[in-house]
C-alpha positions, 0 to 999 in steps of 0.5 A: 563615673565615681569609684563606688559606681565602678565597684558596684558594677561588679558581678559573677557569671553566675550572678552575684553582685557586690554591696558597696559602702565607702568609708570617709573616717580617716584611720590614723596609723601606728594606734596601739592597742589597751594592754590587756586586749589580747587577754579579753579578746584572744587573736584566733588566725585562719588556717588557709590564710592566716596572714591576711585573716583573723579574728578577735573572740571576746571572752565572757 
């Protein structure tokens, strides 16, 4: 059985299941960013989590 099959397995016991989509672009490491990213698209962290969640918010 591939992975994709495994993960789609998945459920709750209340039952919710999962939608799985596997990706196969290889993402290179240590790509900067343009410079002026963080002005157009300022980082909002989340409260609860903030290391692992966040969110890039364009601006108008």
């Amino acid at each position: 059985m591939t992975r994709k099959t495994l993960i789609s397995r998945t459920s709750t016991s209340k039952g919710l299941t999962t939608i799985v989509h596997i990706l196969d672009k290889i993402y290179e490491t240590g790509r900067k960013y343009a410079a002026d990213f963080k002005e157009i698209m300022p980082i909002v962290f989340d409260t609860h989590l903030p290391k692992w969640n966040y969110c890039a918010i364009p601006q108008e």
